[in-house]
matplotlib code that plots the C-alpha trace (Angstrom):
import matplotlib.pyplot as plt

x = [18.7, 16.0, 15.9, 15.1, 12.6, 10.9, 10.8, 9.2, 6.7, 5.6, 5.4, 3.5, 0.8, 0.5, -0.1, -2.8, -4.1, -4.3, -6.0, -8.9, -9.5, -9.6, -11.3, -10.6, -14.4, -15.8, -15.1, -16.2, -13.8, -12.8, -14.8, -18.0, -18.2, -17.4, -20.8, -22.9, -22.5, -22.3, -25.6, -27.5, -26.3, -27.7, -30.9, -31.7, -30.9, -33.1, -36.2, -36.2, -35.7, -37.9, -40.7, -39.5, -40.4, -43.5, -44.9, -43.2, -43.3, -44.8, -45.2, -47.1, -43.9, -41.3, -44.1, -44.4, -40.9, -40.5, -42.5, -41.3, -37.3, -38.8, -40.6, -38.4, -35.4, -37.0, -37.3, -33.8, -32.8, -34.1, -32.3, -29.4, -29.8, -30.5, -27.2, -25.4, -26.7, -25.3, -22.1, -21.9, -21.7, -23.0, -24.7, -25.0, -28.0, -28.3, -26.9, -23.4, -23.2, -22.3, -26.2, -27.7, -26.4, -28.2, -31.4, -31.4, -30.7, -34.0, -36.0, -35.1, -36.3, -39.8, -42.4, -42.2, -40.3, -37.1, -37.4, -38.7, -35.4, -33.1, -34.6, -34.0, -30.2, -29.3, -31.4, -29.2, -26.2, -26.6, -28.2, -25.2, -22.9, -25.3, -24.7, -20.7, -20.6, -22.5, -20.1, -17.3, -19.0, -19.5, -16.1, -13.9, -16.3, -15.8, -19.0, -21.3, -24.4, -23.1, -22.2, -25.9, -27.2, -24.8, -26.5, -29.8, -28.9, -27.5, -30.9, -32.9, -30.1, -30.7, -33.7, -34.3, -31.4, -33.2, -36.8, -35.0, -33.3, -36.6, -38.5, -35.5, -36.1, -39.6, -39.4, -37.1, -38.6, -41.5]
y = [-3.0, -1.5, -5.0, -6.7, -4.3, -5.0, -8.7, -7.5, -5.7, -8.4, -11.6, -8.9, -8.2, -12.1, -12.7, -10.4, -11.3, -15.1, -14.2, -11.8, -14.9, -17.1, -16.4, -19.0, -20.1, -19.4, -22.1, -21.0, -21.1, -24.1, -22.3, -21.7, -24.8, -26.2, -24.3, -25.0, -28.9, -28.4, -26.3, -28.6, -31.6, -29.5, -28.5, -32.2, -33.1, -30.2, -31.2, -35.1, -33.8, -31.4, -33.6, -36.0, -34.1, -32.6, -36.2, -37.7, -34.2, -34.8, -30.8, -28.7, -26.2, -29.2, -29.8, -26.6, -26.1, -29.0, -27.8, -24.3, -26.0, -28.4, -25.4, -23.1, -25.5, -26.4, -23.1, -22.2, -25.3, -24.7, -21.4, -23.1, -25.8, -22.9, -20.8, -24.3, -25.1, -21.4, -22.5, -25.5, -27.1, -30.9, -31.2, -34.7, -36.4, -37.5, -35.2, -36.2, -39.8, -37.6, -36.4, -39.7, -41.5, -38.8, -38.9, -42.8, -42.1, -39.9, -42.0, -44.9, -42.9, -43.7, -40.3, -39.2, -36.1, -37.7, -37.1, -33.7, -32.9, -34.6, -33.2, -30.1, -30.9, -32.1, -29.4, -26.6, -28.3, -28.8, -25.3, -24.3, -26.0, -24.7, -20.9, -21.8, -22.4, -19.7, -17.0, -18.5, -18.2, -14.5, -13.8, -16.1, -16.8, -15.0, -15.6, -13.1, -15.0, -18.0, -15.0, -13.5, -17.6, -17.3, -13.9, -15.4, -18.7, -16.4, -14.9, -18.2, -19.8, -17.6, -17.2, -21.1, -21.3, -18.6, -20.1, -23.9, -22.7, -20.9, -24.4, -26.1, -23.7, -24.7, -28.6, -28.8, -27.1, -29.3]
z = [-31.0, -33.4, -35.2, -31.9, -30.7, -34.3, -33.9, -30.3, -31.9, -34.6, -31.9, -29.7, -32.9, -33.6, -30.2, -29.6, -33.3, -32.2, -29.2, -31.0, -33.6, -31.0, -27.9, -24.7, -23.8, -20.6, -18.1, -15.0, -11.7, -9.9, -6.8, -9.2, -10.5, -6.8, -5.1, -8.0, -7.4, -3.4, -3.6, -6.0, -4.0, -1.0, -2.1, -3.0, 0.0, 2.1, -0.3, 0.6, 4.3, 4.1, 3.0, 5.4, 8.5, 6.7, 6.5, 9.9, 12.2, 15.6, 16.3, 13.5, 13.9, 12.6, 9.4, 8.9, 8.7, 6.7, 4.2, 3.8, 3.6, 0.7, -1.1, -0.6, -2.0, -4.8, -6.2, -5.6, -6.6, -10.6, -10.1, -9.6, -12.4, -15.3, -14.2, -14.4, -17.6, -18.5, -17.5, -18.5, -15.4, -15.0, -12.1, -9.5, -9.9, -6.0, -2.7, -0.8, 0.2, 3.9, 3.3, 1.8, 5.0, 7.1, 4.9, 5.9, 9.8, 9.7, 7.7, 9.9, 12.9, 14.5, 14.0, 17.5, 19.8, 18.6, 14.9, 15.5, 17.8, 15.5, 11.8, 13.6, 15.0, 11.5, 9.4, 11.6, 10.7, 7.0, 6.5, 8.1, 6.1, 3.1, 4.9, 5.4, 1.6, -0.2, 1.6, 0.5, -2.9, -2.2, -1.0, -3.2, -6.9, -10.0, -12.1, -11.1, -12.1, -9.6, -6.6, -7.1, -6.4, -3.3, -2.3, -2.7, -0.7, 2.2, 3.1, 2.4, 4.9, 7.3, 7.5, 8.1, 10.9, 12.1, 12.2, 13.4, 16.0, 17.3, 16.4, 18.5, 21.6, 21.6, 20.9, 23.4, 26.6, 25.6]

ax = plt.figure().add_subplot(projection="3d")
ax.plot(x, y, z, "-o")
ax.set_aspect("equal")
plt.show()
């Protein structure tokens, strides 16, 4: 019995001496890693919208708009890029084919009433999905430098989904 504890007691010492020499290296979290590329894909996505309807807008609220999404998403975006290169997390070069696809539907679109009412349909539902994302980051990530990106998506989400679903009251009774 005393031998057996003292084989116990030397495997627990070279485990916890392999462990000190060799530290594992911080990979971040499957959900991390997951909203960093989702986000990024995102924010390229909101910018080429963004500058779609700032250039195509019939109503100076949809440009506006379009701008402040673009602007707005850039910024955040190089936020999101440095904390990725921090975690060394490669990041997609284009948005979701899902995004692309709706990129083309929009550009396709003649500048008109329609384009205004359907940047803004599809900007609420992306935003959304944007929104949907970053809480899942917040309730389920571990890195806290990716959760304080999610924290600062939140509040740029909403506050968009807020101002486009004020734009879509107006475009619409028009």
């Amino acid at each position: 019995m005393n031998r057996s504890r003292g084989l116990f007691v030397v495997l627990a010492t070279v485990v916890i001496a392999l462990g000190a020499a060799a530290p594992a290296a911080a990979v971040p979290s499957p959900q991390d890693a997951s909203f960093l590329i989702g986000i990024h894909q995102a924010n390229l996505y909101e910018i080429a919208a963004g500058n779609l309807a700032a250039q195509k807008g019939t109503s100076d609220e949809v440009r506006r708009l379009g701008q402040l999404i673009a602007e707005d998403h850039t910024k955040f975006d190089a936020a999101v890029v440095a904390v990725a290169d921090q975690v060394k997390v490669a990041l997609p070069k284009v948005s979701s084919p899902e995004r692309q696809d709706v990129l083309k539907e929009l550009a396709a679109m003649p500048t008109g009433s329609s384009f205004d009412q359907m940047w803004i349909t599809r900007e609420i539902e992306t935003q959304g999905e944007s929104l949907q994302s970053a809480r899942t980051e917040l309730n389920f990530g571990f890195d806290p430098r990716v959760k304080e990106l999610a924290r600062q998506a939140d509040d740029m989400l909403i506050t968009h989904v807020t101002e486009l679903n004020r734009a879509d009251a107006d475009v619409n009774a028009g």
